[in-house]
C-alpha positions as a Python dict, from the first residue, in 0.01 Angstrom:
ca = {
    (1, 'X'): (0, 0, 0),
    (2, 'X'): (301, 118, -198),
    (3, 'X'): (444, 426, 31),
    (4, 'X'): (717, 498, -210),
    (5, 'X'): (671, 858, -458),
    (6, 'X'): (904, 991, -641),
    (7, 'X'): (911, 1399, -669),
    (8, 'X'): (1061, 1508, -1004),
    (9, 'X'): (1183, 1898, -947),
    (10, 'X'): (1298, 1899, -537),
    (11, 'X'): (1280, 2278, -557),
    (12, 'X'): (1082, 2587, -375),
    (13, 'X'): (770, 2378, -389),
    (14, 'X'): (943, 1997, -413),
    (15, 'X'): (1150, 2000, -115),
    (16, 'X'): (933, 2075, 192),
    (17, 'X'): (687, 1827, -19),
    (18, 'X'): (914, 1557, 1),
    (19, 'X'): (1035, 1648, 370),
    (20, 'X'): (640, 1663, 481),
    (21, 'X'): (575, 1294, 333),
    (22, 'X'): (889, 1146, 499),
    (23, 'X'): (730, 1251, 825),
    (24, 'X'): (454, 1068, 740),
    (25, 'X'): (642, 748, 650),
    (26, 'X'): (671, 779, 309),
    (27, 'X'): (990, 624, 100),
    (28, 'X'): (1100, 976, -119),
    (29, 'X'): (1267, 1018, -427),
    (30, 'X'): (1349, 1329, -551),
    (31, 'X'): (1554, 1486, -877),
    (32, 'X'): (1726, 1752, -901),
    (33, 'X'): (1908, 1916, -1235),
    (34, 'X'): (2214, 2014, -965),
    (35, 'X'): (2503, 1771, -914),
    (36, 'X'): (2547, 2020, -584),
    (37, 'X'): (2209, 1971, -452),
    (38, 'X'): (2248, 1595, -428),
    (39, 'X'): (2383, 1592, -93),
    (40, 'X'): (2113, 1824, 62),
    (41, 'X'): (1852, 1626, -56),
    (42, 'X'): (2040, 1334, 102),
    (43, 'X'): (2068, 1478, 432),
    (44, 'X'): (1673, 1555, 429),
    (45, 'X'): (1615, 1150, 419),
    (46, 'X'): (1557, 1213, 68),
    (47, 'X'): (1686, 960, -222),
    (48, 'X'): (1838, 1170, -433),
    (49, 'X'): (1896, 1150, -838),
    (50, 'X'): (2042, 1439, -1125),
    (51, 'X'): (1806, 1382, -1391),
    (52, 'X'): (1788, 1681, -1700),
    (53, 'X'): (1508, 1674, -1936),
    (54, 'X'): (1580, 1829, -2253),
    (55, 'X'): (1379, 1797, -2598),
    (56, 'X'): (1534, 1473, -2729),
    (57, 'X'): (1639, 1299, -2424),
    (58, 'X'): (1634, 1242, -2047),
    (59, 'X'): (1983, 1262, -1884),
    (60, 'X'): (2013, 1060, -1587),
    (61, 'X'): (1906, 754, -1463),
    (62, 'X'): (1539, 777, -1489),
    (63, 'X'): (1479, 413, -1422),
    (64, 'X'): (1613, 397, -1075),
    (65, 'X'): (1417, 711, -1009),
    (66, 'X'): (1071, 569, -1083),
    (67, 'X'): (1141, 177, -1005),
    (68, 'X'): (927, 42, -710),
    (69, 'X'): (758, 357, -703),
    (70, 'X'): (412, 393, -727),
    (71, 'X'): (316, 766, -725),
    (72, 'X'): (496, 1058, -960),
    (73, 'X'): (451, 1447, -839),
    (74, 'X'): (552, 1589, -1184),
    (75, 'X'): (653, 1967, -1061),
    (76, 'X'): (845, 2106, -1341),
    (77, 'X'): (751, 2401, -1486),
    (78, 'X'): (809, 2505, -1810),
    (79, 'X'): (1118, 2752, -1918),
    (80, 'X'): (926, 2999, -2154),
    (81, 'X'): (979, 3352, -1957),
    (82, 'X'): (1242, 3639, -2049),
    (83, 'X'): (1297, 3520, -2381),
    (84, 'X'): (1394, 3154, -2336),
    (85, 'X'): (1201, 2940, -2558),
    (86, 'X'): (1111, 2509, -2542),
    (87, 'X'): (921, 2249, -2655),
    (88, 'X'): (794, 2138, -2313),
    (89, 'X'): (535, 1944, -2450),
    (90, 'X'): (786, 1740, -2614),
    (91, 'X'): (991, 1723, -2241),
    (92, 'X'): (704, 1608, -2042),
    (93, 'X'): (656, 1305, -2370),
    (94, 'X'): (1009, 1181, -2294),
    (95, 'X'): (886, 1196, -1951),
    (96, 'X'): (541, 1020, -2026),
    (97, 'X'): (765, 706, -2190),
    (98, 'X'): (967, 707, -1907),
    (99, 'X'): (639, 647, -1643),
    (100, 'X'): (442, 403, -1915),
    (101, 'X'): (812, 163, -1888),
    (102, 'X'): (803, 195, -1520),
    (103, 'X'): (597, 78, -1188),
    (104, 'X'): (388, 440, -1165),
    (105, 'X'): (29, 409, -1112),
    (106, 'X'): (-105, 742, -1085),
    (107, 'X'): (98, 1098, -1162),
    (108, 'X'): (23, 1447, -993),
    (109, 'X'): (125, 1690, -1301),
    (110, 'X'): (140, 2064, -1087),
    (111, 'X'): (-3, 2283, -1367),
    (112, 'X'): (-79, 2658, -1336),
    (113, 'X'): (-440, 2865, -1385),
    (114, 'X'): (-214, 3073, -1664),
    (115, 'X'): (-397, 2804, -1836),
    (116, 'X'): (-737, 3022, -1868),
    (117, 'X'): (-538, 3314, -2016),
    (118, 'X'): (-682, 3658, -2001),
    (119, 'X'): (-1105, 3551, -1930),
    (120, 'X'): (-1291, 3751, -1764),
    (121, 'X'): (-1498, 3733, -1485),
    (122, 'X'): (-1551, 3402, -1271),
    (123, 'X'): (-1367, 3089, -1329),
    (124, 'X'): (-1420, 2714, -1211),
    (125, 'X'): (-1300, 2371, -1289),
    (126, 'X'): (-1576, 2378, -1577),
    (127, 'X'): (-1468, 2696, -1771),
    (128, 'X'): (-1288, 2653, -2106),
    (129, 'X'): (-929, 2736, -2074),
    (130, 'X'): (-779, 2962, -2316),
    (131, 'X'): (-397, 3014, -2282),
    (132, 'X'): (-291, 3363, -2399),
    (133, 'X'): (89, 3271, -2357),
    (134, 'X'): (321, 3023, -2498),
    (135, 'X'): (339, 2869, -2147),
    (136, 'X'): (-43, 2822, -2074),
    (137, 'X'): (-70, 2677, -2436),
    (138, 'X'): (184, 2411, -2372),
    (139, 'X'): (56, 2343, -1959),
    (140, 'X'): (-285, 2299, -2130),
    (141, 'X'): (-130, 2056, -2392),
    (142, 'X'): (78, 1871, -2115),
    (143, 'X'): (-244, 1842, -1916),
    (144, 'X'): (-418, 1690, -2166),
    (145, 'X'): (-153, 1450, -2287),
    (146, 'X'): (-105, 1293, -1933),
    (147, 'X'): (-475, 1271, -1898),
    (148, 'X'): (-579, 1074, -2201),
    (149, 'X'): (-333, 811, -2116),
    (150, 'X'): (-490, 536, -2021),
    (151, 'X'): (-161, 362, -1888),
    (152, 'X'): (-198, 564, -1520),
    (153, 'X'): (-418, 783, -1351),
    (154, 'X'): (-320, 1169, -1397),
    (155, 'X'): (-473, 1439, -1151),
    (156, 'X'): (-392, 1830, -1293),
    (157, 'X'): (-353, 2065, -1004),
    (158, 'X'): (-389, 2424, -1137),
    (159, 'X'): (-209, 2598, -912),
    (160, 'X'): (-258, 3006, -845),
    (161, 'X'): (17, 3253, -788),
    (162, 'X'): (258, 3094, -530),
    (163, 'X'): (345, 3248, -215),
    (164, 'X'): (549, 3160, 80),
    (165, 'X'): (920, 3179, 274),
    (166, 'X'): (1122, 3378, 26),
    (167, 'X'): (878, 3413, -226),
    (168, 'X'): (612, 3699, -229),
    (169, 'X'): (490, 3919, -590),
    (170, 'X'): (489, 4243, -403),
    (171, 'X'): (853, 4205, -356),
    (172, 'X'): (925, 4241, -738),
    (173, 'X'): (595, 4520, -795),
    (174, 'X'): (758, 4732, -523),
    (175, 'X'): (872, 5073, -691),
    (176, 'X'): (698, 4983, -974),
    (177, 'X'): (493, 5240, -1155),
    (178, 'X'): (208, 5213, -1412),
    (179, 'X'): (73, 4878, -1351),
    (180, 'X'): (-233, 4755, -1548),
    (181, 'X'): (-486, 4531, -1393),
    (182, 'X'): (-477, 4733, -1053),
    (183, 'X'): (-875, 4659, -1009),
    (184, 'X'): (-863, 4276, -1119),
    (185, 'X'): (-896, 4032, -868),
    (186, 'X'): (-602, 3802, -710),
    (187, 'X'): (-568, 3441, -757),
    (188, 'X'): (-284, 3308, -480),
    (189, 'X'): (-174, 3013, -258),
    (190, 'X'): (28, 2989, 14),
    (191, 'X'): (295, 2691, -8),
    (192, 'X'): (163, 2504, 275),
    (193, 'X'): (-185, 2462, 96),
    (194, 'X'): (7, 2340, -171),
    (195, 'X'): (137, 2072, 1),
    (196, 'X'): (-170, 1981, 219),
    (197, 'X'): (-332, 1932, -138),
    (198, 'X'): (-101, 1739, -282),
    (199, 'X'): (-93, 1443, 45),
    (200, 'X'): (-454, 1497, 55),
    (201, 'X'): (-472, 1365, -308),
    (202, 'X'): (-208, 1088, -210),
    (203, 'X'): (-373, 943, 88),
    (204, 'X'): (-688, 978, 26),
    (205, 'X'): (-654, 888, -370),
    (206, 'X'): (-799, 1203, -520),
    (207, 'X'): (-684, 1019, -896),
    (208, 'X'): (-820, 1148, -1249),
    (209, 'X'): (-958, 1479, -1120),
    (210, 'X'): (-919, 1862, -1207),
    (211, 'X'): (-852, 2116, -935),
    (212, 'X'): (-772, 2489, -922),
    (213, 'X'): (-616, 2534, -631),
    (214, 'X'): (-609, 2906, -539),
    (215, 'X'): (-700, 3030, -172),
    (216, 'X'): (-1078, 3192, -150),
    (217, 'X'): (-981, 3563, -105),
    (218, 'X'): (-971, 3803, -397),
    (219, 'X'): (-893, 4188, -332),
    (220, 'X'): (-784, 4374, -593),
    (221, 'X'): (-411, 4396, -660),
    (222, 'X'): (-417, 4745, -596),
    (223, 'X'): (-560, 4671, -213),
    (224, 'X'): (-383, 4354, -143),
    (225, 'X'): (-45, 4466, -295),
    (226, 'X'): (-71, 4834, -129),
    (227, 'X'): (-118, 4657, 196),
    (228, 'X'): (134, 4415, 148),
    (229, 'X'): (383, 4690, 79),
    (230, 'X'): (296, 4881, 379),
    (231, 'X'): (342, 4555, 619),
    (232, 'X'): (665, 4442, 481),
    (233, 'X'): (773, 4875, 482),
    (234, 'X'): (896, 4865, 137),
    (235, 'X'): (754, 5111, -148),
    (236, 'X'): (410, 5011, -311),
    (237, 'X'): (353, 4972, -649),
    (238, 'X'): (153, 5257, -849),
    (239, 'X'): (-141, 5092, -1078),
    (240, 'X'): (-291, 5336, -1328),
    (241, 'X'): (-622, 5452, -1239),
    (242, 'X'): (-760, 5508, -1590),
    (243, 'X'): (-855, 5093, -1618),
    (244, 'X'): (-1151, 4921, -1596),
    (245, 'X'): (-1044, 4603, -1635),
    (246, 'X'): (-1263, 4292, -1447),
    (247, 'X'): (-1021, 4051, -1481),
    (248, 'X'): (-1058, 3688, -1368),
    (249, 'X'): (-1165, 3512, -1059),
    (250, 'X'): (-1052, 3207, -991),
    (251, 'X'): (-1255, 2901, -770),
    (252, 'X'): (-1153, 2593, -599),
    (253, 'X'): (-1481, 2431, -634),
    (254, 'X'): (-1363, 2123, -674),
    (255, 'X'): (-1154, 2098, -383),
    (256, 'X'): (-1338, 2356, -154),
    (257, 'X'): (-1737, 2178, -204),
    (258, 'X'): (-1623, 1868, -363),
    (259, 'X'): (-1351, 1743, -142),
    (260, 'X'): (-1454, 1948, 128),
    (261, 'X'): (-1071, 2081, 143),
    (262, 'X'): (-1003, 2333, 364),
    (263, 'X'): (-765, 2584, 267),
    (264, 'X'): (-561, 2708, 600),
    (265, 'X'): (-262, 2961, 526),
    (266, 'X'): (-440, 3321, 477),
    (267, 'X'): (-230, 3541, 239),
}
C-alpha cells in the first residue's frame, strides 16, 4: 500500500489532518501559499511545498508535491466572500492537469453543503443541489468536474459549518442585531469529525462516493447560538421574531447508515 498523501491547503482544517496521519504512519505532504509557514510545517514531520494557484497557472513545484503520492486531500476553498471575485473552477482545472500528469489515484475534494443553496426542509445525499451563491455554483461545478474524470477516483465531502479551537459562528453573531433565519435549523461539524472522516475514507477506501458531513443535532440558531453566547459570557445575537422561515436540514445518511460512521465531537 502506498502510505504517502499529499494535503494541498495545510491550514485550520489541513494541519492537524496531516499531523493525525503522520501518527498513523503516513508519509505527508502539505502546501502552503506562505513562504513563512514552510518551516512549521517542517517541524510537524510534514514535507513542506509553496504552491499558489491562480487562474492561468500553478506557481510552485507541483510535481514534487504529488510524485510518489498516491492520495490528494484537495482542501482549498474558494475566494468569493467580501467582494473578492475568481474563477475557481478554472483553479481547481490547472489543478486537475496537474493530478492526471502525476502518480494520484484517488482525490478527496472538501466541498461545502452551500452547495444546496437556500432549500427548504430536509436534505440528503440524494437532493438536487441548487447553489444560490457564486461560491456554491462553482463547489458544485468543481465537484462535478473531478468526478467525471475517469483518470482517478474523486470522493466530495460536503462539509457543514466548521467549528473547533479558534473557530466558533457565535463569536462573529455576538452583538449582532436583526438576524434572519433565527428559527432555521443548524448544519455544523466539529474539526475532529472532520478529520476522523477524512482517514476513515483513506483507510478504509471510501472512493467515488458523496457525503454530507454535518453532525446529527439541529436546534434552531436562535437556541443553539443564545446558549452558546451565554456559555462563552459574551452578548447573544438578537434574531427577528417576525420570520417563519423552515430553512434546511441537513443529513449524513451516507456516512451515518451507510458507513455506519459515528460522529463523536458534540457541538
Amino acid at each position: 500500500m502506498n502510505n504517502t498523501i499529499a494535503i494541498m491547503g495545510c491550514g485550520w482544517l489541513g494541519l492537524p489532518l496531516a499531523k493525525t496521519f503522520i501518527t498513523k504512519g503516513y508519509r505527508v505532504k502539505g502546501s502552503t501559499t506562505s513562504e513563512s509557514k514552510l518551516d512549521a510545517l517542517s517541524g510537524q514531520g510534514i514535507e513542506a511545498f509553496q504552491i499558489s494557484l491562480s487562474e492561468t497557472a500553478i506557481t510552485g513545484d507541483i510535481h514534487s508535491f504529488l510524485s510518489d503520492a498516491d492520495t490528494l486531500i484537495l482542501n482549498v476553498p474558494p475566494k468569493l466572500r467580501g467582494g473578492n471575485s475568481e474563477n475557481y473552477v478554472q483553479k481547481m482545472k490547472l489543478v486537475r492537469d496537474a493530478i492526471i500528469a502525476s502518480t494520484i489515484k484517488n482525490v478527496i475534494f472538501v466541498s461545502s453543503t452551500s452547495v444546496y443553496g437556500d432549500i427548504d426542509g430536509e436534505v440528503t445525499e440524494k437532493t438536487p443541489p441548487q447553489p444560490s451563491t457564486e461560491s456554491g455554483r462553482q463547489l458544485l461545478e468543481c465537484e462535478r468536474l473531478f468526478q467525471n474524470e475517469e483518470e482517478f477516483k474523486t470522493t466530495v465531502i460536503r462539509f457543514g459549518g466548521l467549528i473547533g479551537p479558534n473557530r466558533h459562528p457565535v463569536t462573529m453573531l455576538s452583538k449582532r442585531k436583526n438576524l434572519k433565519n433565527g428559527k432555521a435549523p443548524i448544519n455544523l461539524i466539529h474539526l475532529n469529525d472532520c478529520i476522523e472522516i477524512i482517514v476513515q475514507i483513506v483507510t478504509k477506501n471510501w472512493w467515488s462516493e458523496l457525503f454530507n458531513a454535518v453532525f446529527p443535532y439541529h436546534p434552531t440558531k436562535i437556541e443553539y447560538y443564545t446558549l452558546q453566547a451565554l456559555q462563552n459570557k459574551i452578548q447573544p445575537p438578537e434574531y427577528d421574531s417576525n420570520t417563519n422561515e423552515k430553512g434546511k436540514l441537513i443529513h449524513s445518511r451516507t456516512l451515518t447508515n451507510v458507513k455506519k460512521f459515528k460522529f463523536t465531537t458534540t457541538l
